[in-house]
FIKEKE-306790 format. One record per residue: x, y, z of N, C-alpha, C, O in turn; residue in three letters; residue number from 0. Coordinates in pm, 1 decimal. Layout:
node nxx X | nyy Y | nzz Z | caxx X | cayy Y | cazz Z | cxx X | cyy Y | czz Z | oxx X | oyy Y | ozz Z | type ala | seq NUM
...
END
This chain:
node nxx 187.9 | nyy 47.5 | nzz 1653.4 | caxx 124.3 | cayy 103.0 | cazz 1533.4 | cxx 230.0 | cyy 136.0 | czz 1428.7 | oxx 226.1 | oyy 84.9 | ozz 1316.7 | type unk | seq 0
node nxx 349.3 | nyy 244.5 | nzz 1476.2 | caxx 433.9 | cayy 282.8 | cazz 1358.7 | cxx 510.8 | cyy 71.1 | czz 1289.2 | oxx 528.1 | oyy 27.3 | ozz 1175.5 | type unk | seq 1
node nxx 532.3 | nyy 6.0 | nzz 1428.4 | caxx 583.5 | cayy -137.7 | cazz 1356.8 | cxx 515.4 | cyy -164.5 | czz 1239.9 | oxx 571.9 | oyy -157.4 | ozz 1130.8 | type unk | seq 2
node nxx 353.1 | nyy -206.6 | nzz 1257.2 | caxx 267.5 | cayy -249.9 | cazz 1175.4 | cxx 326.7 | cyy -154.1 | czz 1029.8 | oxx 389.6 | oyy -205.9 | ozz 937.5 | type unk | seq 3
node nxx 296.2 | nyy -33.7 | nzz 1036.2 | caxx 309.1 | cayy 58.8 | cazz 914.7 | cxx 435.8 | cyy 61.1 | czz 832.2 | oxx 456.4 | oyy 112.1 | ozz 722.0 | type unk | seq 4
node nxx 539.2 | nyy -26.9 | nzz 936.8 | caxx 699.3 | cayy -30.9 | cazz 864.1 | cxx 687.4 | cyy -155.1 | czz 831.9 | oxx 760.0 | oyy -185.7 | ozz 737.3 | type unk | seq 5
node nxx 640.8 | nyy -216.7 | nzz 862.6 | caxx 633.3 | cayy -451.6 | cazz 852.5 | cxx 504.7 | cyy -404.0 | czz 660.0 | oxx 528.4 | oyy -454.3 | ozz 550.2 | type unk | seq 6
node nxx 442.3 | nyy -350.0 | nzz 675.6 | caxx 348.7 | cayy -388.9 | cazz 570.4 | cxx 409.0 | cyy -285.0 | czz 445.7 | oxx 363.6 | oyy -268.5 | ozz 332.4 | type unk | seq 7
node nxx 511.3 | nyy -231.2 | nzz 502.0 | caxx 555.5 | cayy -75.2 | cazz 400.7 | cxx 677.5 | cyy -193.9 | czz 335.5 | oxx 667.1 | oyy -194.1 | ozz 212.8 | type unk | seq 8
node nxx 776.3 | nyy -282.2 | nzz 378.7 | caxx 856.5 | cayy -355.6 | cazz 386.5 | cxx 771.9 | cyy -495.9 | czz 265.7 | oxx 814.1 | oyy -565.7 | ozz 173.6 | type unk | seq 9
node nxx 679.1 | nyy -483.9 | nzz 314.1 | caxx 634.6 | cayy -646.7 | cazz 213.7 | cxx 572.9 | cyy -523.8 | czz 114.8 | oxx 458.0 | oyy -567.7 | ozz 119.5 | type unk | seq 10
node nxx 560.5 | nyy -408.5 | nzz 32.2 | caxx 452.1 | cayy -365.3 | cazz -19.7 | cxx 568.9 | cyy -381.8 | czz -178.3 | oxx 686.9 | oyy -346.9 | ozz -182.6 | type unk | seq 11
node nxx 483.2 | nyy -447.8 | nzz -297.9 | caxx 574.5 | cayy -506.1 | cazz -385.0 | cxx 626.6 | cyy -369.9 | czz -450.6 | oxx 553.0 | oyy -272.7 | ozz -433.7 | type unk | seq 12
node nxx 755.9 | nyy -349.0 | nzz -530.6 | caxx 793.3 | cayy -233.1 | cazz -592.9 | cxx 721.6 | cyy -219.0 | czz -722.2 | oxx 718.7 | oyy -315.9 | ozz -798.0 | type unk | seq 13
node nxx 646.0 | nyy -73.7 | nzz -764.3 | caxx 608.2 | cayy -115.2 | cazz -885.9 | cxx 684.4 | cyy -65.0 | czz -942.1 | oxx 755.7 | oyy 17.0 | ozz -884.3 | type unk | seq 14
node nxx 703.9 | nyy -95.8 | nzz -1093.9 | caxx 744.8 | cayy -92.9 | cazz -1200.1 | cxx 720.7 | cyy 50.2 | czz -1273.4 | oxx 621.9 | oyy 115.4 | ozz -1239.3 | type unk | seq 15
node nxx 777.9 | nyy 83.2 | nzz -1338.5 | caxx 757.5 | cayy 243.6 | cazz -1397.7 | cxx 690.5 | cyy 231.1 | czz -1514.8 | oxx 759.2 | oyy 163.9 | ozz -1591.8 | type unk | seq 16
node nxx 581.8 | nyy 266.9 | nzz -1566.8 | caxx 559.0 | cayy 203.1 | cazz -1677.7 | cxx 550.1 | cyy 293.7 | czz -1784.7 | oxx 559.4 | oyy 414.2 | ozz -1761.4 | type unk | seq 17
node nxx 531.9 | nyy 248.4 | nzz -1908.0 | caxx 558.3 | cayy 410.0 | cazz -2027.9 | cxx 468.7 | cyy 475.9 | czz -2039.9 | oxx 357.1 | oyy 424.4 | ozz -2046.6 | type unk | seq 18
node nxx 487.4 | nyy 628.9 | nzz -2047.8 | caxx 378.9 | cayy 642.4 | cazz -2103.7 | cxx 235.8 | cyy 589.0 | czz -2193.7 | oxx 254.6 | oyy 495.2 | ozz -2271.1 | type unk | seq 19
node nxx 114.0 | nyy 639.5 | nzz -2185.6 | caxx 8.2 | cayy 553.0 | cazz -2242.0 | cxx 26.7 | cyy 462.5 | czz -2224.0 | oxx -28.1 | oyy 395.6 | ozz -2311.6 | type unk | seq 20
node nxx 92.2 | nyy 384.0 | nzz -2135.1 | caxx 66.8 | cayy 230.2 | cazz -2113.4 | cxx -10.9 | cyy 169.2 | czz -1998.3 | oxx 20.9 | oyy 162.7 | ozz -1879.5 | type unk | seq 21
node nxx -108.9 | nyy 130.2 | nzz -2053.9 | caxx -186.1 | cayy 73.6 | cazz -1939.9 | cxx -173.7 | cyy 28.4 | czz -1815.9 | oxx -103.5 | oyy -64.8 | ozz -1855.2 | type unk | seq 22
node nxx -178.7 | nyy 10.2 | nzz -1699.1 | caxx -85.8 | cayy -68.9 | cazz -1549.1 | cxx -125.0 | cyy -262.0 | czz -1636.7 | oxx -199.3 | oyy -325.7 | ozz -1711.4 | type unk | seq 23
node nxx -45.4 | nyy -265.1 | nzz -1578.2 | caxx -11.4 | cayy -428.4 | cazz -1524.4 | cxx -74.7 | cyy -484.4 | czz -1442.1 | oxx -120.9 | oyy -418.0 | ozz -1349.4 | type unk | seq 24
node nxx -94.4 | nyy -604.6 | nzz -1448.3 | caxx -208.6 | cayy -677.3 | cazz -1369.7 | cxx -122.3 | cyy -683.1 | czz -1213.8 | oxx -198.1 | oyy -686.6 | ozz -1116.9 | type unk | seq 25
node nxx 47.4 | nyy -684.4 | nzz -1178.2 | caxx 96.2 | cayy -655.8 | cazz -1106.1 | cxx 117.8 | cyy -525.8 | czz -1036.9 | oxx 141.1 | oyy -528.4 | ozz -916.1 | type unk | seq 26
node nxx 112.0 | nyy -397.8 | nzz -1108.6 | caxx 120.2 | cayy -250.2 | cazz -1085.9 | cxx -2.7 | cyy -271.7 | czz -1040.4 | oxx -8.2 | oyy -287.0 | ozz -918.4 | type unk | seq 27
node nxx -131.2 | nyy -279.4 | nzz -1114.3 | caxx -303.3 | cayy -260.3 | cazz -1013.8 | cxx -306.5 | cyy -328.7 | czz -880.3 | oxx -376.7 | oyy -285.5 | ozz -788.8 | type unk | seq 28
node nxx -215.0 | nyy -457.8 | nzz -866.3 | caxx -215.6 | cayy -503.2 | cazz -760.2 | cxx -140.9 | cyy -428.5 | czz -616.1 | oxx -171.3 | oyy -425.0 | ozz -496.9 | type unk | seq 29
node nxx -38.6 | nyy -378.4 | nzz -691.3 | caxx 55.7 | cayy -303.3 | cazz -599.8 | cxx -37.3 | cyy -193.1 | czz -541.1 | oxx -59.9 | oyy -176.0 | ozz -421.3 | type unk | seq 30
node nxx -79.2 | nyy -133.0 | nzz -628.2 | caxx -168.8 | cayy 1.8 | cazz -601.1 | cxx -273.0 | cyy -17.7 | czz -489.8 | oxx -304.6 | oyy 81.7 | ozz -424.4 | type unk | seq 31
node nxx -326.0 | nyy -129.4 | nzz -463.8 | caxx -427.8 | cayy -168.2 | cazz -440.2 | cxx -402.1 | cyy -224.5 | czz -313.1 | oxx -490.2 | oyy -226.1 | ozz -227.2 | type unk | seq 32
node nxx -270.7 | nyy -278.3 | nzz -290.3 | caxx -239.3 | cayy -363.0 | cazz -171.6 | cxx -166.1 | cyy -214.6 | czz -84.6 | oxx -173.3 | oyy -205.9 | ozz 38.0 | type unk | seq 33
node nxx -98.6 | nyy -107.1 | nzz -170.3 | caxx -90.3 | cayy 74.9 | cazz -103.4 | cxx -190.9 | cyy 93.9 | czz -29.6 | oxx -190.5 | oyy 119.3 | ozz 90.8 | type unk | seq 34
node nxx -310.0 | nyy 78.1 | nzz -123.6 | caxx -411.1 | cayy 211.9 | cazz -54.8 | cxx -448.8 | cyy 115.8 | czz 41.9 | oxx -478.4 | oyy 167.3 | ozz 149.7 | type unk | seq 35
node nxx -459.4 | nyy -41.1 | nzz 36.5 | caxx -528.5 | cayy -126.8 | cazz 121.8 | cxx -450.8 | cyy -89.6 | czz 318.4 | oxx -501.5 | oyy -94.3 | ozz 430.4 | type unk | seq 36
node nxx -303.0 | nyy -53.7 | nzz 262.7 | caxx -226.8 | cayy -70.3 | cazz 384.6 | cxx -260.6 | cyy 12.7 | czz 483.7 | oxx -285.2 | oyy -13.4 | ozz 601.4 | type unk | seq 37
node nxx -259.1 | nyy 207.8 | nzz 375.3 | caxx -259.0 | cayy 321.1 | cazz 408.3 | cxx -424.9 | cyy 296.8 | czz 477.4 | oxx -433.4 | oyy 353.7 | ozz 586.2 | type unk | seq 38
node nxx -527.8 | nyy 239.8 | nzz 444.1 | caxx -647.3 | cayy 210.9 | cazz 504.5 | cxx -631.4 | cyy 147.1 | czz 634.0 | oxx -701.2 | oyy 194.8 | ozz 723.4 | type unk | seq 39
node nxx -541.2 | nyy 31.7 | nzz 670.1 | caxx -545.8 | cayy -17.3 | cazz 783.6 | cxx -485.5 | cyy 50.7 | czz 870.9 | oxx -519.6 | oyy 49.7 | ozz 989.2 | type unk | seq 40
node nxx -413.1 | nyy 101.3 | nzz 836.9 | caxx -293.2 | cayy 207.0 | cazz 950.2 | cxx -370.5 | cyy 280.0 | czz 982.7 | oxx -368.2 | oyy 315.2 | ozz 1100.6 | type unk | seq 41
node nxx -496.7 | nyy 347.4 | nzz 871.1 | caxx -535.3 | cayy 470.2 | cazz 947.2 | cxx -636.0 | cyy 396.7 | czz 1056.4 | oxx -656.0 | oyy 438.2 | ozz 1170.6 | type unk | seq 42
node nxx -688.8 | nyy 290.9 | nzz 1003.1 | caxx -847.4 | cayy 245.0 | cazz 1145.8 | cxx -746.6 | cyy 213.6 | czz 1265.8 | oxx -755.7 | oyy 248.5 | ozz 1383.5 | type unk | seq 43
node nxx -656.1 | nyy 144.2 | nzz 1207.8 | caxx -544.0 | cayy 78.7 | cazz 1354.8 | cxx -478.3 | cyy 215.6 | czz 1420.4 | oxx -385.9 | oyy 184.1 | ozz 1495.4 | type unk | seq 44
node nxx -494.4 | nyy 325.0 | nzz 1415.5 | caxx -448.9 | cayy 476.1 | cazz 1489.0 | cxx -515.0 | cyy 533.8 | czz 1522.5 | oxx -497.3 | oyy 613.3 | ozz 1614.8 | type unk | seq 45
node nxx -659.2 | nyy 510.4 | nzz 1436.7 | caxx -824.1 | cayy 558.5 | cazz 1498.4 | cxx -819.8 | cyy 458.2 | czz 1626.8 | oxx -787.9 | oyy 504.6 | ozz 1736.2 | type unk | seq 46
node nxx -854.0 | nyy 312.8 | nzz 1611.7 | caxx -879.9 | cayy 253.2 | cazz 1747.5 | cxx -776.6 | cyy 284.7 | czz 1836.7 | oxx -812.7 | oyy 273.6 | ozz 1953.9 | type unk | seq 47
node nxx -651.6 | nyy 323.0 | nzz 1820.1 | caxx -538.7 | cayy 342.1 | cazz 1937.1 | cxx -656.9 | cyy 451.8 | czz 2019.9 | oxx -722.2 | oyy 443.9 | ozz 2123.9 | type unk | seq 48
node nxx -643.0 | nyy 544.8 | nzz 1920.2 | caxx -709.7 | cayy 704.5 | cazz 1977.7 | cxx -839.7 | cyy 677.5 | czz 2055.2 | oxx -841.2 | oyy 739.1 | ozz 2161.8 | type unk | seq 49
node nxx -922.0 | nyy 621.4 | nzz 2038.0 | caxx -1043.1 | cayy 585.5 | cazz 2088.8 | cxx -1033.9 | cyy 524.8 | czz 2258.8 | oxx -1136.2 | oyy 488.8 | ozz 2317.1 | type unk | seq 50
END
């Protein structure tokens, strides 16, 4: 489980800092998105360990 969470933390792209009032990037929304997607699998993949 912690592998999985270091292998997908390792590919997760760096975002970019962006300026104030500036909208995200079609790359920053992606980043964000492929985060919360990861932080989602880690948690079901530590639920089924527990189960």
């Amino acid at each position: 489980m912690l592998a999985v969470t270091i292998v997908s933390g390792l590919f997760a792209p760096a975002i970019p800092p962006a300026a104030a009032g500036e909208p995200l990037t079609a790359i920053q929304a992606m980043a964000i998105v492929y985060a919360v997607q990861s932080v989602v699998v880690a948690i079901l993949a530590a639920r089924a360990e527990w189960l």
